[in-house]
GUVO-75568 format. One record per atom (N, C-alpha, C, O): x, y, z; residue in three letters. Coordinates in steps of 0.02 Angstrom, whole numbers, plus 50000, padded with zeros to 5 digits. Layout:
// GUVO-75568
XYZAla...
// end
This chain:
// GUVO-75568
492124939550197Unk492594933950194Unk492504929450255Unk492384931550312Unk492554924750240Unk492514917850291Unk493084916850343Unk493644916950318Unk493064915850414Unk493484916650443Unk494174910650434Unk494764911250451Unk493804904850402Unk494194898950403Unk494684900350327Unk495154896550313Unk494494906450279Unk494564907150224Unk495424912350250Unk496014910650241Unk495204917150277Unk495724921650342Unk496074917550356Unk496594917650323Unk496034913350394Unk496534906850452Unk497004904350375Unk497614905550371Unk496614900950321Unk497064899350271Unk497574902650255Unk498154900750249Unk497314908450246Unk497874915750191Unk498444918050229Unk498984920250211Unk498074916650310Unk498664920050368Unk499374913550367Unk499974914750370Unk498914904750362Unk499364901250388Unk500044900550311Unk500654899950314Unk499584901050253Unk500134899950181Unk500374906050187Unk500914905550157Unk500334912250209Unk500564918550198Unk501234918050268Unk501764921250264Unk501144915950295Unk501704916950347Unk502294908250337Unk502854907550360Unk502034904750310Unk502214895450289Unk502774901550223Unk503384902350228Unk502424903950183Unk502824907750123Unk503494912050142Unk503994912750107Unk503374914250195Unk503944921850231Unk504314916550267Unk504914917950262Unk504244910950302Unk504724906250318Unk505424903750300Unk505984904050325Unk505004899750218Unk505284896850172Unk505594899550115Unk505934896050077Unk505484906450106Unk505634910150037Unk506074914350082Unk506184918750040Unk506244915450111Unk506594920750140Unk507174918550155Unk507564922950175Unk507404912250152Unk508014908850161Unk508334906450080Unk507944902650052Unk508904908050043Unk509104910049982Unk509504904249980Unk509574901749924Unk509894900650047Unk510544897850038Unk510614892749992Unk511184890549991Unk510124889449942Unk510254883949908Unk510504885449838Unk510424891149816Unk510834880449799Unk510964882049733Unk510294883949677Unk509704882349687Unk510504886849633Unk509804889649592Unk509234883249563Unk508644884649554Unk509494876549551Unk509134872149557Unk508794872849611Unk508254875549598Unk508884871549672Unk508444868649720Unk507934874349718Unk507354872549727Unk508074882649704Unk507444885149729Unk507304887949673Unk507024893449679Unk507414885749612Unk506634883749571Unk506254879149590Unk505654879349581Unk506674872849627Unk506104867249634Unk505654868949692Unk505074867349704Unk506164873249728Unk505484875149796Unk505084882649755Unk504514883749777Unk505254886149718Unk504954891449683Unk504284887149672Unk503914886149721Unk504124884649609Unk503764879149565Unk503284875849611Unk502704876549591Unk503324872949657Unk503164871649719Unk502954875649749Unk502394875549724Unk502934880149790Unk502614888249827Unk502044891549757Unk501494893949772Unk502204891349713Unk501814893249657Unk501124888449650Unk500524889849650Unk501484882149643Unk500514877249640Unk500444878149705Unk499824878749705Unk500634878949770Unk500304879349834Unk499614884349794Unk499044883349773Unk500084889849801Unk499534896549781Unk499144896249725Unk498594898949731Unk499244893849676Unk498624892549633Unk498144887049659Unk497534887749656Unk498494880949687Unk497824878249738Unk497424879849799Unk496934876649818Unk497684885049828Unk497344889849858Unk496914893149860Unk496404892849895Unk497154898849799Unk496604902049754Unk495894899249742Unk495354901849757Unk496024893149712Unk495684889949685Unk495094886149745Unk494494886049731Unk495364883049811Unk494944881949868Unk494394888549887Unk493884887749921Unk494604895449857Unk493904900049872Unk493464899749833Unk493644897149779Unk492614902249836Unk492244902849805Unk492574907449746Unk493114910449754Unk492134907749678Unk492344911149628Unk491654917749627Unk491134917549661Unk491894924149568Unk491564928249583Unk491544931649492Unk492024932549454Unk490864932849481Unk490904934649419Unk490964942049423Unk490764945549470Unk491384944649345Unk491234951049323Unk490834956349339Unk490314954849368Unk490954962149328Unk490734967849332Unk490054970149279Unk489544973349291Unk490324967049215Unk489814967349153Unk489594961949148Unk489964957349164Unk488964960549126Unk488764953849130Unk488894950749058Unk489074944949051Unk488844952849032Unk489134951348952Unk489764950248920Unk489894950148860Unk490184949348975Unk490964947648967Unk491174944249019Unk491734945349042Unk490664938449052Unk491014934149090Unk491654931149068Unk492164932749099Unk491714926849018Unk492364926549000Unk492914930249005Unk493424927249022Unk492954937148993Unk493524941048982Unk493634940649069Unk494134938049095Unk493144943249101Unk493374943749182Unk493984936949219Unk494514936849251Unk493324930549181Unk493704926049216Unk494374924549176Unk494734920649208Unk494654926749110Unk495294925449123Unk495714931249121Unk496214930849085Unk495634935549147Unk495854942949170Unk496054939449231Unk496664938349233Unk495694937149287Unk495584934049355Unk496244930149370Unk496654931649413Unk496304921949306Unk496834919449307Unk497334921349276Unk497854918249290Unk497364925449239Unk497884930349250Unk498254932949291Unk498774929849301Unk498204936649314Unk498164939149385Unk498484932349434Unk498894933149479Unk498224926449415Unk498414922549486Unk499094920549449Unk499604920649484Unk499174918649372Unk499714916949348Unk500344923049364Unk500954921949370Unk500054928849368Unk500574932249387Unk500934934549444Unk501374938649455Unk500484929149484Unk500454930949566Unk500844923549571Unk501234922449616Unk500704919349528Unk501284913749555Unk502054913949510Unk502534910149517Unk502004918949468Unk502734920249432Unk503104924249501Unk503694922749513Unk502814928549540Unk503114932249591Unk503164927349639Unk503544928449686Unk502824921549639Unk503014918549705Unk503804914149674Unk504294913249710Unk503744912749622Unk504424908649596Unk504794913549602Unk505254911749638Unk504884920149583Unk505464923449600Unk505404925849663Unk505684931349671Unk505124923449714Unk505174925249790Unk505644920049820Unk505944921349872Unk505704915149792Unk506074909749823Unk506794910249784Unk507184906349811Unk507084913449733Unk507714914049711Unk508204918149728Unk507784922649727Unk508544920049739Unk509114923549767Unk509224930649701Unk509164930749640Unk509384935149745Unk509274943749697Unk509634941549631Unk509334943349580Unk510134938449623Unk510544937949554Unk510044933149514Unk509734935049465Unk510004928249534Unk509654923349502Unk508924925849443Unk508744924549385Unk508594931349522Unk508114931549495Unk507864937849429Unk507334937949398Unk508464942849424Unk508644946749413Unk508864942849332Unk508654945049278Unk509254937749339Unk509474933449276Unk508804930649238Unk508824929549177Unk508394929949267Unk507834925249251Unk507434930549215Unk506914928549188Unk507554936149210Unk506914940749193Unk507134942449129Unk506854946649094Unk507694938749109Unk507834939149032Unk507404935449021Unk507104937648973Unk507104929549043Unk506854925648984Unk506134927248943Unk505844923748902Unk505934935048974Unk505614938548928Unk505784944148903Unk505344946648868Unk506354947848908Unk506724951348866Unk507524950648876Unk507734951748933Unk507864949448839Unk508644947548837Unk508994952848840Unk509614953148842Unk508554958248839Unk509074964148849Unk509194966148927Unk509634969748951Unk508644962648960Unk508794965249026Unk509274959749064Unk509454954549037Unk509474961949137Unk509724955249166Unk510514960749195Unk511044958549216Unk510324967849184Unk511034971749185Unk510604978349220Unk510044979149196Unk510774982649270Unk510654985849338Unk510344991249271Unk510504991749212Unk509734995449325Unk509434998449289Unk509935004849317Unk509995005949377Unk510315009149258Unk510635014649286Unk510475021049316Unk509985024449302Unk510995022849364Unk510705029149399Unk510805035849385Unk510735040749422Unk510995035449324Unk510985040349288Unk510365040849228Unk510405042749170Unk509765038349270Unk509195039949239Unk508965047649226Unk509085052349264Unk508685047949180Unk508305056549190Unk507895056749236Unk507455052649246Unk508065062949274Unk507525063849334Unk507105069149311Unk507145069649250Unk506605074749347Unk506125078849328Unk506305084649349Unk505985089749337Unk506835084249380Unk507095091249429Unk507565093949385Unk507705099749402Unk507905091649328Unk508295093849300Unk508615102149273Unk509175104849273Unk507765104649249Unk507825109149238Unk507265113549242Unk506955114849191Unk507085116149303Unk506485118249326Unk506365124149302Unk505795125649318Unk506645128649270Unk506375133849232Unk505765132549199Unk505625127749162Unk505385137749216Unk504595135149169Unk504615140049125Unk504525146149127Unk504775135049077Unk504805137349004Unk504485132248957Unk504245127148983Unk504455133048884Unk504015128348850Unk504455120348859Unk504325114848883Unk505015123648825Unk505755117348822Unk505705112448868Unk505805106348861Unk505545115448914Unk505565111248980Unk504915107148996Unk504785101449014Unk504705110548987Unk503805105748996Unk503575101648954Unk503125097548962Unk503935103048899Unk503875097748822Unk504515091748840Unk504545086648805Unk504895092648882Unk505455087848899Unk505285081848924Unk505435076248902Unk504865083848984Unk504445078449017Unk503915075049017Unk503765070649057Unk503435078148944Unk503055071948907Unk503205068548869Unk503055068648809Unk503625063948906Unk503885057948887Unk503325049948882Unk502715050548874Unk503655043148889Unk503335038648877Unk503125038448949Unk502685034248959Unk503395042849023Unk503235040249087Unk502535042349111Unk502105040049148Unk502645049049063Unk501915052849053Unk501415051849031Unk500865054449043Unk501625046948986Unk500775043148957Unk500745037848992Unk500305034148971Unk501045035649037Unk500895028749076Unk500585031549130Unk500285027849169Unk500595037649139Unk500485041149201Unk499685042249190Unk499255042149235Unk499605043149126Unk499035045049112Unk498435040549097Unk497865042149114Unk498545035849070Unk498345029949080Unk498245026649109Unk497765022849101Unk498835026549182Unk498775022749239Unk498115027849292Unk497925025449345Unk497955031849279Unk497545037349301Unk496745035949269Unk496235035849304Unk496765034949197Unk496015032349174Unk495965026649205Unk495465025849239Unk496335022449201Unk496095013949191Unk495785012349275Unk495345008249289Unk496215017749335Unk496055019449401Unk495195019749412Unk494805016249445Unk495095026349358Unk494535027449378Unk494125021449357Unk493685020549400Unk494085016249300Unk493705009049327Unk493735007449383Unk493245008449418Unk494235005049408Unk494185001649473Unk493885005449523Unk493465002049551Unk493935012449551Unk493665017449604Unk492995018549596Unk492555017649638Unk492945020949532Unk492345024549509Unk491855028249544Unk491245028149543Unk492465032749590Unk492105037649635Unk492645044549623Unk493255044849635Unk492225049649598Unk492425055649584Unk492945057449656Unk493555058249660Unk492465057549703Unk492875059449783Unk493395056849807Unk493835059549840Unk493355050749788Unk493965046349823Unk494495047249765Unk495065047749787Unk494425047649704Unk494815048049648Unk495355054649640Unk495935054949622Unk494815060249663Unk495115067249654Unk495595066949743Unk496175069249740Unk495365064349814Unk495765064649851Unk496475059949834Unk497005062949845Unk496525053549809Unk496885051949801Unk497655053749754Unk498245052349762Unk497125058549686Unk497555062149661Unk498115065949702Unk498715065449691Unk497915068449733Unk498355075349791Unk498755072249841Unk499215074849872Unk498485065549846Unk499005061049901Unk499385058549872Unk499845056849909Unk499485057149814Unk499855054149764Unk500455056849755Unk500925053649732Unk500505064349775Unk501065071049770Unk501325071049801Unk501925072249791Unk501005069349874Unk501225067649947Unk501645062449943Unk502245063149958Unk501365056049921Unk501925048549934Unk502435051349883Unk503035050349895Unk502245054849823Unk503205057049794Unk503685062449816Unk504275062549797Unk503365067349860Unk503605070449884Unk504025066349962Unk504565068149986Unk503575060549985Unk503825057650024Unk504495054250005Unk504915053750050Unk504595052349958Unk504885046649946Unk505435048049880Unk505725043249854Unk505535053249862Unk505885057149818Unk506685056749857Unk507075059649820Unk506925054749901Unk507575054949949Unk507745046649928Unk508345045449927Unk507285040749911Unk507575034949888Unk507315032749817Unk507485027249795Unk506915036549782Unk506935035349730Unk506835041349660Unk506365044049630Unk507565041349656Unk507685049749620Unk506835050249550Unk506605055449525Unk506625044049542Unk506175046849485Unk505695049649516Unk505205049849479Unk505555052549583Unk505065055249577Unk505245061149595Unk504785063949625Unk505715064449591Unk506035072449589Unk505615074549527Unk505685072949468Unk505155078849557Unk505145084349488Unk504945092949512Unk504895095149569Unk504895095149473Unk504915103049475Unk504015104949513Unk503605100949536Unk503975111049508Unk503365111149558Unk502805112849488Unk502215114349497Unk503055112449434Unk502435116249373Unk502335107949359Unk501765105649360Unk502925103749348Unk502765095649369Unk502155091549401Unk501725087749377Unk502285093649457Unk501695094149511Unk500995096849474Unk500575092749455Unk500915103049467Unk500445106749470Unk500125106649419Unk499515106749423Unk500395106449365Unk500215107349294Unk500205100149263Unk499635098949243Unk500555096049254Unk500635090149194Unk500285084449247Unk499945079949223Unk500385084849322Unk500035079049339Unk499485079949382Unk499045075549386Unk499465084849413Unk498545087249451Unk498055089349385Unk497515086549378Unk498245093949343Unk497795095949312Unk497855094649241Unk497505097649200Unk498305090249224Unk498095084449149Unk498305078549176Unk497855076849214Unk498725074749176Unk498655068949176Unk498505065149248Unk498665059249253Unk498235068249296Unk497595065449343Unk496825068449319Unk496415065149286Unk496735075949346Unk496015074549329Unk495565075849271Unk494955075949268Unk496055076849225Unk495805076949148Unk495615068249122Unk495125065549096Unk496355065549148Unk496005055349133Unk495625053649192Unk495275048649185Unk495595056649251Unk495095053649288Unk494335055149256Unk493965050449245Unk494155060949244Unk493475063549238Unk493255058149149Unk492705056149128Unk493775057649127Unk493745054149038Unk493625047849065Unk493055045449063Unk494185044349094Unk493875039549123Unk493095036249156Unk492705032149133Unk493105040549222Unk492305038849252Unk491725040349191Unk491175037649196Unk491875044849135Unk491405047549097Unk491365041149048Unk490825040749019Unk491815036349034Unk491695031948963Unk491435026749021Unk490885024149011Unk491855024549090Unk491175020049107Unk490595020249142Unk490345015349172Unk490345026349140Unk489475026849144Unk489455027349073Unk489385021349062Unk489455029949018Unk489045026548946Unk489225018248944Unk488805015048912Unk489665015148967Unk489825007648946Unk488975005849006Unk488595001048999Unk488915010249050Unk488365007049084Unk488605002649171Unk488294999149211Unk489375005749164Unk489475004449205Unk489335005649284Unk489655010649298Unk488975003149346Unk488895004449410Unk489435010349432Unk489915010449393Unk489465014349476Unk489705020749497Unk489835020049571Unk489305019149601Unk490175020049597Unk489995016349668Unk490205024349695Unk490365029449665Unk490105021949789Unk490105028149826Unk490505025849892Unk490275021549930Unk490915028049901Unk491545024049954Unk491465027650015Unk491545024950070Unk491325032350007Unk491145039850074Unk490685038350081Unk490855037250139Unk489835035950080Unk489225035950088Unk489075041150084Unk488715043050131Unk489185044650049Unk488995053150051Unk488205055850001Unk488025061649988Unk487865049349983Unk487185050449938Unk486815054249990Unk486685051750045Unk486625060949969Unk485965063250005Unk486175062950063Unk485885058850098Unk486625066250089Unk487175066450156Unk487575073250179Unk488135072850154Unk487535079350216Unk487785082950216Unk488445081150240Unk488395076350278Unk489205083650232Unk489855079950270Unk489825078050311Unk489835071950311Unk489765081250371Unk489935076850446Unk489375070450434Unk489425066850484Unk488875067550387Unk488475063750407Unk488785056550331Unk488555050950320Unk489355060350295Unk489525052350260Unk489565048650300Unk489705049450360Unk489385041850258Unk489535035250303Unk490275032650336Unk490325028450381Unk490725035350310Unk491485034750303Unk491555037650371Unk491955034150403Unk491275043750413Unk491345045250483Unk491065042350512Unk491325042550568Unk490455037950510Unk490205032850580Unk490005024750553Unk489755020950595Unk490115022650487Unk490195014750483Unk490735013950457Unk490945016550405Unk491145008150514Unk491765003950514Unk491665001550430Unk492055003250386Unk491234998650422Unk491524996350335Unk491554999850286Unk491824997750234Unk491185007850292Unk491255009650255Unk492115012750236Unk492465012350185Unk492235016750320Unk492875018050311Unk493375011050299Unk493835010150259Unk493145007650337Unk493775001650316Unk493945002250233Unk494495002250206Unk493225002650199Unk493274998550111Unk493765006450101Unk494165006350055Unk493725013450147Unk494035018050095Unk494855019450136Unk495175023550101Unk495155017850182Unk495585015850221Unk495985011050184Unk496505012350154Unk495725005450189Unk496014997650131Unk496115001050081Unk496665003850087Unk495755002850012Unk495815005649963Unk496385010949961Unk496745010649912Unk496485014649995Unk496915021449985Unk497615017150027Unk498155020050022Unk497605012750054Unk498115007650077Unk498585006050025Unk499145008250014Unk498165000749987Unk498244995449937Unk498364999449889Unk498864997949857Unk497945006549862Unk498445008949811Unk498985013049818Unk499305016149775Unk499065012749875Unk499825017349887Unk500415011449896Unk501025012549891Unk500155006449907Unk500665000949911Unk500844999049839Unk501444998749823Unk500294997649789Unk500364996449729Unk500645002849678Unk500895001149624Unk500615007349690Unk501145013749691Unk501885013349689Unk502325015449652Unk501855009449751Unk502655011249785Unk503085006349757Unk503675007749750Unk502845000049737Unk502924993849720Unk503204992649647Unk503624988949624Unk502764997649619Unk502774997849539Unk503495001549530Unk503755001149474Unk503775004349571Unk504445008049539Unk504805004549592Unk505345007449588Unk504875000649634Unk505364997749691Unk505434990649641Unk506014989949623Unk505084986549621Unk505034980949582Unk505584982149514Unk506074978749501Unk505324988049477Unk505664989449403Unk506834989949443Unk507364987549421Unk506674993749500Unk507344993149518Unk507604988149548Unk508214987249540Unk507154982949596Unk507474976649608Unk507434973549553Unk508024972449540Unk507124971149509Unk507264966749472Unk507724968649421Unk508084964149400Unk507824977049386Unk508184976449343Unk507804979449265Unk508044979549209Unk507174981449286Unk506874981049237Unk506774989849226Unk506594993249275Unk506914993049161Unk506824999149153Unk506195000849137Unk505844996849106Unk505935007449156Unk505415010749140Unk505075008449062Unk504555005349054Unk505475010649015Unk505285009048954Unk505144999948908Unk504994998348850Unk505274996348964Unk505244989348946Unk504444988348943Unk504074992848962Unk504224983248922Unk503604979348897Unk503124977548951Unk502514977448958Unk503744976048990Unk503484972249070Unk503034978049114Unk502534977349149Unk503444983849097Unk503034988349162Unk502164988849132Unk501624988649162Unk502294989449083Unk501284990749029Unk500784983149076Unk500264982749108Unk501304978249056Unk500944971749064Unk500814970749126Unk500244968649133Unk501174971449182Unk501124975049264Unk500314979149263Unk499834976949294Unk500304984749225Unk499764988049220Unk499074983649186Unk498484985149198Unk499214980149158Unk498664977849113Unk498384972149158Unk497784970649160Unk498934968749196Unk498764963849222Unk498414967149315Unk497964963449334Unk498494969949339Unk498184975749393Unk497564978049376Unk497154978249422Unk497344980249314Unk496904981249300Unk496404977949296Unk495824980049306Unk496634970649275Unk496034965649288Unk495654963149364Unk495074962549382Unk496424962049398Unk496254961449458Unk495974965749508Unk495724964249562Unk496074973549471Unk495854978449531Unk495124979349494Unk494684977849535Unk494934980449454Unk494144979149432Unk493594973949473Unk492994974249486Unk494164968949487Unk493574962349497Unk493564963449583Unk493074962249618Unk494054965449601Unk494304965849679Unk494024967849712Unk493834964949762Unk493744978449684Unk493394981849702Unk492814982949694Unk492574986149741Unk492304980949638Unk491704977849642Unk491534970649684Unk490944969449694Unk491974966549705Unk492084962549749Unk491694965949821Unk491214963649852Unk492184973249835Unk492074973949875Unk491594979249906Unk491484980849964Unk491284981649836Unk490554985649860Unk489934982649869Unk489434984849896Unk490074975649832Unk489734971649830Unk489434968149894Unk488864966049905Unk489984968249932Unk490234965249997Unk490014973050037Unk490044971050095Unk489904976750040Unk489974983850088Unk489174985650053Unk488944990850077Unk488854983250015Unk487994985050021Unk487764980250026Unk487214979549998Unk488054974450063Unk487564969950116Unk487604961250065Unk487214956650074Unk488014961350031Unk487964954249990Unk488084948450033Unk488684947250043Unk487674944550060Unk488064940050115Unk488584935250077Unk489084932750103Unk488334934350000Unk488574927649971Unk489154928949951Unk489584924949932Unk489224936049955Unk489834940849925Unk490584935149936Unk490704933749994Unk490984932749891Unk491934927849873Unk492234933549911Unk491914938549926Unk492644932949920Unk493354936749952Unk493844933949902Unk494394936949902Unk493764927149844Unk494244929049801Unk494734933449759Unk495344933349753Unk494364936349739Unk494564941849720Unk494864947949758Unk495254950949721Unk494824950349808Unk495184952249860Unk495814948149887Unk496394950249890Unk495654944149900Unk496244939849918Unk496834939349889Unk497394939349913Unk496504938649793Unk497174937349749Unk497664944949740Unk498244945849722Unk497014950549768Unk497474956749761Unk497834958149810Unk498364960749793Unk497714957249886Unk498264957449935Unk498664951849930Unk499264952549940Unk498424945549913Unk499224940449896Unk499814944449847Unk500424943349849Unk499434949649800Unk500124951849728Unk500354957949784Unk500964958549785Unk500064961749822Unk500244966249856Unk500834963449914Unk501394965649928Unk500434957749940Unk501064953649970Unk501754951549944Unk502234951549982Unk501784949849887Unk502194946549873Unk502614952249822Unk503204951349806Unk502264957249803Unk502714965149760Unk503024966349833Unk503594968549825Unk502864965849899Unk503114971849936Unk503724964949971Unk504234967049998Unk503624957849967Unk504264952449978Unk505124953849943Unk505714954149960Unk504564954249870Unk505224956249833Unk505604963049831Unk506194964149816Unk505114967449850Unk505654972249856Unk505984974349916Unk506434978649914Unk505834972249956Unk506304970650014Unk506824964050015Unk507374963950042Unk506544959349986Unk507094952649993Unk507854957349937Unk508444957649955Unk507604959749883Unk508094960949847Unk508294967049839Unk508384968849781Unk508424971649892Unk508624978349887Unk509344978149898Unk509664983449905Unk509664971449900Unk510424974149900Unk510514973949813Unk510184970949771Unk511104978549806Unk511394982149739Unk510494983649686Unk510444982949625Unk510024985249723Unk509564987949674Unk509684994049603Unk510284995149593Unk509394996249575Unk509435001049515Unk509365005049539Unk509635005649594Unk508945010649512Unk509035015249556Unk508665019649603Unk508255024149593Unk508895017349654Unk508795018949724Unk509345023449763Unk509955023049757Unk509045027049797Unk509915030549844Unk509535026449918Unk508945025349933Unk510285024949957Unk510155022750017Unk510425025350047Unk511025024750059Unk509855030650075Unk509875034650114Unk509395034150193Unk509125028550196Unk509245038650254Unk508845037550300Unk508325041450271Unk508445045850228Unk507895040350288Unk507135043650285Unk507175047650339Unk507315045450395Unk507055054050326Unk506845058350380Unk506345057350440Unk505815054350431Unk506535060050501Unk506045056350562Unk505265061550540Unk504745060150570Unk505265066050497Unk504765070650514Unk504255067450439Unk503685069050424Unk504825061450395Unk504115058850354Unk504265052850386Unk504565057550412Unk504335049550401Unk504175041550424Unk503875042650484Unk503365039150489Unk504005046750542Unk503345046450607Unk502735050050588Unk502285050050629Unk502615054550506Unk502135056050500Unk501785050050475Unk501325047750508Unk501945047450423Unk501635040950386Unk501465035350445Unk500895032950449Unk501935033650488Unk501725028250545Unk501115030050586Unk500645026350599Unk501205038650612Unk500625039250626Unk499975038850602Unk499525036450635Unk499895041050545Unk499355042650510Unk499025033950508Unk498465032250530Unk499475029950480Unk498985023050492Unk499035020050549Unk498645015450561Unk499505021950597Unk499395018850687Unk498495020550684Unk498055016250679Unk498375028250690Unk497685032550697Unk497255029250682Unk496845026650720Unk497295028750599Unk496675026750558Unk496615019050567Unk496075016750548Unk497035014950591Unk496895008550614Unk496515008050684Unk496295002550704Unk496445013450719Unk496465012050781Unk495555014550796Unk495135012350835Unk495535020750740Unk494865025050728Unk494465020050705Unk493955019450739Unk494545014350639Unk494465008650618Unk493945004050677Unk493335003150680Unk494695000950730Unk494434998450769Unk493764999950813Unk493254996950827Unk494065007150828Unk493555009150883Unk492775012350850Unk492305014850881Unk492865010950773Unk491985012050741Unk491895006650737Unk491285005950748Unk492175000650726Unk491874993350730Unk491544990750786Unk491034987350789Unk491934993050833Unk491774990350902Unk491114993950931Unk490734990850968Unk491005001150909Unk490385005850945Unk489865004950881Unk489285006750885Unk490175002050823Unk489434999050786Unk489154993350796Unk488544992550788Unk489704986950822Unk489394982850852Unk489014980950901Unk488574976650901Unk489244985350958Unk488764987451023Unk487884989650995Unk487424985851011Unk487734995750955Unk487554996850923Unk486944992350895Unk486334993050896Unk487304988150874Unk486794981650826Unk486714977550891Unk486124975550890Unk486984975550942Unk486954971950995Unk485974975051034Unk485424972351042Unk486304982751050Unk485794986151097Unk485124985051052Unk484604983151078Unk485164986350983Unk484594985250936Unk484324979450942Unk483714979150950Unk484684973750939Unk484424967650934Unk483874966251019Unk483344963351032Unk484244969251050Unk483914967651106Unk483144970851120Unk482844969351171Unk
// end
């Protein structure tokens, strides 16, 4: 990515947290500033180079998968500028049933932890095939067995983390162990990576670990490699956290239309994003940052709204986070930002002493 391309995203990205973050006008005025912040960002978008598909035989589908993606990245910027009721009202105008608090007397997973059949047939529900799905469609975008199967197991971690403010991710430990490590993660991961190598799809390698004993992946001594697997395990834990903090700020229940289309529309963008960025990490100089860009702008602007609108959210308990998971999580990316730095800096030296 271009540094003058950076300077842009930093100066509309902080011009946005300014202006949207202040609610006080009547619901007219901030649609008109909504509407407004929205073409900013689609003319934005649009000032980067563009970047084709993954398959070469479906340029089309990519590129309007792409604007997709940006159309849905400027629907979030219009509801970044409205006030929690407003915007909460507005999300009828694709289903009329919503617009009324998602209740907290949802079913949780902890209910009835006896492992028995009753019980395990309880919870393959509709959350369970989204689960499962959201797990294949993954492995497109990753399409690395290693990074796919670690992420699985961290995935247990952020709900185990985060199970104290958002009761849906309480569940039993055969929950855990059984319905989502060993079917609906790596049964759709392995189905997944397996249908796209016959589609002919590229396989990428995020660890550098080809013909590599461990201590010698690339992920322990080149800055980009760990960066691309650092960023990545970032961005999908943000897009994780987002996907059920969003459904309760806005109002929107699990079983609505919207959460699939959330998925469908992620999918386009995380396909193009992450071949974007291997593309970019085995030496492409000509390599867009569009596509990257438009995925940390939706990451930006999922993680606006659910902080601008967490008063009277669905359901959420507001409670404190324990000091022994929030200074673990702070640490862990204080570290890996800092490990980051300090392989960039001793690879650049590196290329410096070489050149000489």
């Amino acid at each position: 990515m271009k540094y003058q391309e950076q300077i842009l995203f930093l100066i509309s990205g902080s011009t946005l947290i300014y202006f949207a973050y202040e609610n006080d006008y009547d619901n007219i005025k901030n649609r008109y500033r909504g509407v407004i912040g929205s073409i900013l960002f689609i003319c934005m978008m649009g000032s980067l180079r563009s970047y084709d598909g993954p398959i070469k035989r479906f340029q089309g589908y990519w590129r309007f998968m792409f604007w997709l993606g940006v159309c849905y990245n400027a629907f979030l910027i219009f509801i970044i500028f409205q006030n929690e009721n407003e915007a909460r009202q507005l999300m009828k105008l694709g289903d009329n049933s919503l617009g009324k608090s998602v209740t907290k007397d949802m079913h949780t997973y902890d209910d009835n932890c006896e492992f028995v059949l009753v019980n395990i047939v309880d919870n393959l529900d509709h959350y369970f095939l989204l689960h499962c799905l959201n797990w294949f469609l993954l492995s497109f975008l990753l399409r690395d067995a290693w990074l796919l199967n670690f992420w699985q197991l961290f995935d247990e971690i952020i709900e185990l983390s985060w199970q104290h403010i958002l009761p849906h991710f309480r569940e039993c430990w055969w929950d855990h162990v059984f319905l989502d490590v060993l079917i609906g993660n790596t049964l759709f991961i392995f189905l997944g990576l397996w249908v796209s190598k016959k589609l002919g799809i590229e396989q990428f390698d995020w660890l550098g670990r080809k013909n590599k004993s461990f201590t010698q992946w690339l992920v322990w001594h080149d800055y980009k490699y760990f960066g691309a697997t650092f960023g990545t395990w970032l961005a999908v834990t943000i897009n994780f956290l987002t996907g059920f903090f969003l459904m309760n700020q806005l109002w929107v229940p699990p079983k609505c239309w919207m959460v699939s289309y959330r998925l469908f529309v992620w999918f386009g963008m995380g396909v193009l994003s992450w071949q974007e960025q291997w593309n970019d990490l085995k030496g492409n100089q000509e390599q867009s940052g569009q596509c990257r860009y438009l995925v940390v702008w939706t990451l930006f602007a999922e993680i606006f709204i659910s902080i601008k609108f967490l008063k009277n959210a669905g359901n959420i308990q507001y409670v404190d986070t324990p000091y022994y998971i929030s200074i673990t999580w702070i640490t862990t990316i204080i570290i890996s930002f800092l490990v980051y730095l300090i392989m960039r800096i001793k690879n650049q030296r590196i290329l410096k002493v070489k050149a000489l």
